[in-house]
N, C-alpha and C positions, 0 to 999 in steps of 0.2 A: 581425455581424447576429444580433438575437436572434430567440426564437419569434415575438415581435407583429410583426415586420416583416412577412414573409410576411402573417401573420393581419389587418393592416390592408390590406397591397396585396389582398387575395383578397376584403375587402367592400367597395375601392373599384371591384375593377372587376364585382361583382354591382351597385350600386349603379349605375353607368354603365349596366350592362348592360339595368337594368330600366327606367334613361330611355330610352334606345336603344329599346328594344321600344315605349315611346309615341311615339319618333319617327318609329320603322318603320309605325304607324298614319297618322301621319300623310300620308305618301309613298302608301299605303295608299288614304287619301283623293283623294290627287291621281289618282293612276290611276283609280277611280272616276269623279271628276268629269270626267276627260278623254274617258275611254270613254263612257261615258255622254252626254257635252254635245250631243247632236243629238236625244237623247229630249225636246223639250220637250209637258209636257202639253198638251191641249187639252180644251175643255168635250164632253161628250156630243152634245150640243146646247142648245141654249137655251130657257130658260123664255119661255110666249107673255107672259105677265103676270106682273112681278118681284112676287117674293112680301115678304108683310112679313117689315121687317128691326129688330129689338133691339138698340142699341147700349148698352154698357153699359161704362160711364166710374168705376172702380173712383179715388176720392180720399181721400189722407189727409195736411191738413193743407200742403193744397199750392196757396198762396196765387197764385203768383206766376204760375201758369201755367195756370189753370182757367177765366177767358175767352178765353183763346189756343184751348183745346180745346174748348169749346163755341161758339165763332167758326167754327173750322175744319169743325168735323162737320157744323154749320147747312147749310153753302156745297157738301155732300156732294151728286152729281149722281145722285141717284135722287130718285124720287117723295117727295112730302112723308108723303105718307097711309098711303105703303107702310113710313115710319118711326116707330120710337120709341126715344124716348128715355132711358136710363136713368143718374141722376146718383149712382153709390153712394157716398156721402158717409158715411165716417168720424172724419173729423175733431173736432177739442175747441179748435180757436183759431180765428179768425175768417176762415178759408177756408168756415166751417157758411154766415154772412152771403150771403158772393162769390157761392157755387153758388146757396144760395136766390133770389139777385137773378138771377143769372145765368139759370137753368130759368125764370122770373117773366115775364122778356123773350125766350126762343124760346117761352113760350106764346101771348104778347102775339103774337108771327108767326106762331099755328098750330100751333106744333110738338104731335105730341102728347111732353110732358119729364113725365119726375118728378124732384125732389130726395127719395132715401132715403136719410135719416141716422138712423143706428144710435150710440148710448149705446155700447154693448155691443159691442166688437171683437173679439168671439168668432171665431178661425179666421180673425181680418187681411183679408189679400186675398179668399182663397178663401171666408171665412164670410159676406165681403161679396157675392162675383161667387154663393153659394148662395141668400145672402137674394133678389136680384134675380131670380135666374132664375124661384123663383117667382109672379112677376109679369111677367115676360116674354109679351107676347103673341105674338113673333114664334117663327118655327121657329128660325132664324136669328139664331145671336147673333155680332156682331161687338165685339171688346173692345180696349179702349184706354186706355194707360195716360195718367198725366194728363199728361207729357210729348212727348205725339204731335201730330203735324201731320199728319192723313191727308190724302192728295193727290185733289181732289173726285171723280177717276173710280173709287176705292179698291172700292165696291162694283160700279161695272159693269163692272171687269177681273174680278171673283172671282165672285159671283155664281153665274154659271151652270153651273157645276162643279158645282152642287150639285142638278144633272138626275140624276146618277148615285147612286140611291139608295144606294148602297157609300162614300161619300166623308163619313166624319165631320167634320174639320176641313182647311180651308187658309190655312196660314199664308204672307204675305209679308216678304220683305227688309226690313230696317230699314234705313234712310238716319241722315244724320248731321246736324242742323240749325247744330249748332256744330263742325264738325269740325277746322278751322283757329285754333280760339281761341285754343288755347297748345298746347306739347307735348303735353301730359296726354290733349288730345280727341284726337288728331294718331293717338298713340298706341292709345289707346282704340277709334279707328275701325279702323285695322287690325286689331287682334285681333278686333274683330267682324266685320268682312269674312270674314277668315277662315274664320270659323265660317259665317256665313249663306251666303256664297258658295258655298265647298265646301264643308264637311261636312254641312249639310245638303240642298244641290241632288246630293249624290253619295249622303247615304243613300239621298233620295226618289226618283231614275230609278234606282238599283242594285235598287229592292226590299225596302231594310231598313228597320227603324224610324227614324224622326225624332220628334221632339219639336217640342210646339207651345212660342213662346218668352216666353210668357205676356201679349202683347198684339200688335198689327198682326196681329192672324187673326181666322177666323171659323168658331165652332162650329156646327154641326146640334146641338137642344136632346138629340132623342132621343138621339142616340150619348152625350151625357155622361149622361143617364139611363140609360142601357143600361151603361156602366162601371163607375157606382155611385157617378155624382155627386162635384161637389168635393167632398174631404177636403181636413183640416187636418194631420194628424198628420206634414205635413212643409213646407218652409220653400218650397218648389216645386214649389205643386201642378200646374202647369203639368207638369212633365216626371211628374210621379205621375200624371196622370189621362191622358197620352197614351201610356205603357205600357198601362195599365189598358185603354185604346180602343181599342189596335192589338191587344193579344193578343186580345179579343172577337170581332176580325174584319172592323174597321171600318179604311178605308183612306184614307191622308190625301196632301196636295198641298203642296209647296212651289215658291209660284213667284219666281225670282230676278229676275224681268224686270219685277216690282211691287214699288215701291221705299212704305216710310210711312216719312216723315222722324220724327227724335226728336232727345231732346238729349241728351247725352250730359255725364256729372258733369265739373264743372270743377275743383272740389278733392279734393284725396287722401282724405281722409277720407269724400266723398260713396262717392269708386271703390272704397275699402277696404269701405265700408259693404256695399256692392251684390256686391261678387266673396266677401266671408264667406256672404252669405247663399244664392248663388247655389250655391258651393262647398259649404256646407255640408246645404245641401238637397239637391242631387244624391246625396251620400253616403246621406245618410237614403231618398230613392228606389232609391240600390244593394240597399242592406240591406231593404228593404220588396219588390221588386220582381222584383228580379236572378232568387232561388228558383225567385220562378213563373214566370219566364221560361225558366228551362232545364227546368223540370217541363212546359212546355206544348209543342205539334207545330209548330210552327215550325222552319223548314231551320235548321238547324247555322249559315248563313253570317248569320242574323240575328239567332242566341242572341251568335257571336261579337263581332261589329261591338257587341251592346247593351251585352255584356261590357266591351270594350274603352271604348264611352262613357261608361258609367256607375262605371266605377272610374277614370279618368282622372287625376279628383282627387288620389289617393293619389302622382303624381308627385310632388307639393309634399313629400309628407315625407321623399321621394326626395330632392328638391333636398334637405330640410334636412340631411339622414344626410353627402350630399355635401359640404358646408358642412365638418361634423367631422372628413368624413377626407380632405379633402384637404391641409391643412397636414403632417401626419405621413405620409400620402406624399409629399409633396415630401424628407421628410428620409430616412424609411429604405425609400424604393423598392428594392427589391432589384435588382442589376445581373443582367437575365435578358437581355440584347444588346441593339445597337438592332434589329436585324431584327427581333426579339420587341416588343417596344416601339409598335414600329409596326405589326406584324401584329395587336396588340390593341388599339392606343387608337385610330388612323386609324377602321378602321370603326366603334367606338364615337361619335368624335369627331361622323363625318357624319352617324348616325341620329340622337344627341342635339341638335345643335346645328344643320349643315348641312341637314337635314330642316326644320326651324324654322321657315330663312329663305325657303327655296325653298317651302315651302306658304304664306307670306304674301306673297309677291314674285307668286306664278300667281295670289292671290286679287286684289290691286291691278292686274294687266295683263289680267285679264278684267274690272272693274270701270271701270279708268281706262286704257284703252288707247292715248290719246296721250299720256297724263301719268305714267305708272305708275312711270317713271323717278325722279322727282320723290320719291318714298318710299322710294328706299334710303337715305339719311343716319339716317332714323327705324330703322332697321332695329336696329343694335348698340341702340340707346335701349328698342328693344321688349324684345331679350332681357334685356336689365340691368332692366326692369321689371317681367319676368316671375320672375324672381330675385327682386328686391327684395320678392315678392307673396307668397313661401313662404312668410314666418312668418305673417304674417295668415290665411294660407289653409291653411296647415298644420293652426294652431290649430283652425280651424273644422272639417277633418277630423275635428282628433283630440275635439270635440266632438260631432259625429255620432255617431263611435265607441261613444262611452262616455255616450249619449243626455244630452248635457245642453241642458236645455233655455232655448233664447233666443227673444224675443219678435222681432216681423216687423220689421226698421228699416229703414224706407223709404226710398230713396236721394233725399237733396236736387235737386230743381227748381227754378231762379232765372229762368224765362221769358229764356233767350239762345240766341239765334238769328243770323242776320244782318243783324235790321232790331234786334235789341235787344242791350242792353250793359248788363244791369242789376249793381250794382254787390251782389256776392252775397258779398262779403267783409265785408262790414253787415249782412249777413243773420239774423236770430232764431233760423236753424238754430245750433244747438250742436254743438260741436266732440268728439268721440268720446272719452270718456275711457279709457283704457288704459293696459297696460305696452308694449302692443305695438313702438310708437316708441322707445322704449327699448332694449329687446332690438335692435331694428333698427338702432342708432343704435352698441352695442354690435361687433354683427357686420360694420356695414363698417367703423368702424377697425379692427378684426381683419383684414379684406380687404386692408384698405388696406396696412397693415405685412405683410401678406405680399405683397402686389405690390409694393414699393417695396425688400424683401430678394430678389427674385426681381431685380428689375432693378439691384440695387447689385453684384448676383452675377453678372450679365450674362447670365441666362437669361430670355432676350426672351421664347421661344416662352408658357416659362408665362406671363410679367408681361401679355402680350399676352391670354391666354387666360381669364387671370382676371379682366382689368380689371373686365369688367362686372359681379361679386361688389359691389364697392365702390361703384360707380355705381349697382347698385341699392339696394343698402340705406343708404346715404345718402340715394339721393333721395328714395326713402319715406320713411324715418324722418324725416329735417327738413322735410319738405311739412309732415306732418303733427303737428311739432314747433310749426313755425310757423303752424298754423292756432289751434294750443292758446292762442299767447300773442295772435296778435290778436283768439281769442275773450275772454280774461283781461282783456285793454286796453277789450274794449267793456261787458262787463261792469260794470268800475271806473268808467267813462264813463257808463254807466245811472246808477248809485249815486249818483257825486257831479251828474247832472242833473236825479234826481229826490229830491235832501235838499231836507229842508221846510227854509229860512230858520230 
């Protein structure tokens, strides 16, 4: 045994150890949510006369699903008069048309609608959800995105929470509208359960900061004037402007018992799309935000928890570091006993991994309590997924990091639901050009041939433990391997059906 033996066994298990400590949050969580679950909020009282309400419908380029959501909003069970409309249309292909016709006919009913479309996509979401506000005649702004199906009682469950002069934002649960399509949604809804279920119903009744989730809620105009207004200077203004609200003073509601259905991406490349930008704006909000958060008077137990949420992401390069050294610990692990063996990788094992299953298994048996069962098979598919998502997400880290800067890429909508099956494999969306599938495509044959020497050697426990390495980066990588070539086939298929004779 030479010197690197030791020196790699001693940064795989810092390297576990500092997954382990996101695990340990998680668990973290669950006791939160647990304790907590009998605080459910309630309004102050109720307003005598619902106040006008601003709804604003942030769109870019999203054909397929923008009379779905001005359908839906119309059908919303408040007062007509006490609404307005607002269509922020940034688009540059003929979803500009859709919305114009679309706003054209809820005027035709009354509504009071605007279509504002902007040339100029200064600041993407946020420079859209700014340009509107100044037009906004309500106090009250509810936002959504153009993938939402808000369920018609969506403003009279929320509403009147907002007697309590203190209450800047409340945000509701997202539903799933395709959540059984294929694996992908299956998957996808889990880990959002997760999150919406506990983490955020355990920050909100513990006391600590939550984050609005950037659509199915609804702001007080003042408290975003009072924070300093959306900014753009990060990929998530949503979590940037509800640090910004909460440290002011302004205190917000999440309630888990109000579901807005959405839809959630069907293809790898939409999910890849949506989790860089997510991932990588968080970082950008760490680094923007984290300072002033421990420079401000807030207990200790809300610097921690922000701490803990807002660097999350840096897992990913966690897993990646994992990736490199677990091959060459499998070879020159140093013989320190089994007793030793187990006294350090057991509890690693359970914070890293068994922490995982067990906060999305309590998220689905509070969610789906007759059926909750029914989602363990998804469960190893989760973690191999969430694997499979480090280098995508890594990257986006480590572009936080080192500010570079990427433009807002809005995650594909194909209008699928349960009454629809639109065939989005034809779709005009373009397929993400990258190395990343590559790299990915890379590392699980590298998985692969170390499970397949680990099981030729007859060392189950690992072959077992790694599997999911190789299942997930194969399954990202060829998703979206295969999305490249049936965008390349339709392509070729435009070309030769629109050659002039």
């Amino acid at each position: 045994m030479d010197w690197t033996s030791p020196l790699w066994y001693a940064s795989y298990i810092l390297v576990l150890i500092g997954l382990a400590g996101y695990g340990s949050h998680r668990l973290t969580i669950v006791f939160l949510y647990l304790k907590h679950a009998s605080k459910k909020p309630k309004p102050l009282c109720e307003f005598e006369e619902l106040p006008l309400v601003t709804i604003q419908l942030p769109v870019f380029n999203e054909m397929h699903v923008v009379d779905r959501l001005l359908e839906s909003v119309s059908a919303l069970d408040y007062p007509q008069s006490q609404m307005q409309i607002q269509l922020l249309d940034d688009s540059t292909d003929e979803t500009v048309e859709i919305c114009r016709a679309g706003i054209e006919r809820l005027q035709a009913r009354g509504f009071d609608a605007q279509h504002i479309h902007r040339t100029d996509r200064t600041g993407y979401k946020a420079g859209a959800l700014e340009n509107g506000t100044r037009y906004a005649k309500g106090e009250y702004l509810l936002i959504l995105d153009a993938d939402f199906v808000p369920n018609p009682d969506l403003l009279q469950k929320t509403i009147h929470y907002f007697t309590d002069e203190k209450i800047g934002m409340i945000q509701t649960r997202w539903g799933h509208l395709n959540r059984t399509y294929n694996v992908l949604t299956r998957i996808q809804a889990m880990f959002l359960d997760g999150h919406l279920e506990l983490e955020q119903t355990a920050r909100n009744r513990s006391g600590r900061f939550f984050t609005f989730n950037g659509t199915g809620g609804i702001w007080r105009k003042s408290c975003i004037a009072d924070a300093g207004g959306w900014e753009h200077d990060t990929l998530t203004e949503d979590m940037d402007l509800s640090y910004r609200a909460q440290l002011k003073g302004w205190r917000f509601i999440f309630l888990n018992d109000v579901e807005t259905p959405a839809e959630l991406p069907v293809d790898m490349d939409g999910f890849k799309s949506q989790q860089h930008r997510w991932t990588k704006g968080s970082i950008q909000v760490c680094k923007k935000v984290l300072p002033e958060i421990w420079r401000s008077n807030v207990p200790l137990f809300i610097k921690l928890e922000a701490t803990a949420h807002l660097t999350s992401n840096f897992a990913y390069l966690l897993l990646i570091l994992l990736c490199f050294l677990i091959y060459p610990n499998q070879q020159w692990q140093p013989d320190f006993g089994k007793f030793t063996y187990y006294i350090i990788n057991v509890p690693i094992f359970f914070f890293s991994s068994v922490s995982v299953i067990v906060f999305y298994l309590i998220s689905q048996k509070a969610l789906r309590p007759g059926s909750w069962w029914r989602e363990i098979p998804y469960l190893p598919l989760l973690l191999a997924l969430g694997i499979g998502m480090s280098i995508s997400n890594g990257k986006a880290v480590i572009e936080a990091i080192f500010n570079h800067q990427t433009a807002f890429i809005r995650t594909p909508k194909y209008g699928i639901d349960k009454s629809a099956q639109h065939d989005w494999k034809k779709s005009s969306y373009k397929a993400i050009k990258s190395l990343t599938p590559f790299i990915e495509l890379l590392f699980g044959f590298f998985f692969l041939f170390i499970v397949c020497e680990a099981a030729l050697e007859e060392r189950w426990n690992s072959a077992i433990l790694l599997l999911p390495f190789p299942v997930g980066f194969l399954y990202t990588s060829l998703s979206s391997l295969l999305r490249m070539l049936q965008n390349s086939e339709l392509t070729t298929l435009s070309r030769i059906t629109n050659r002039k004779p």
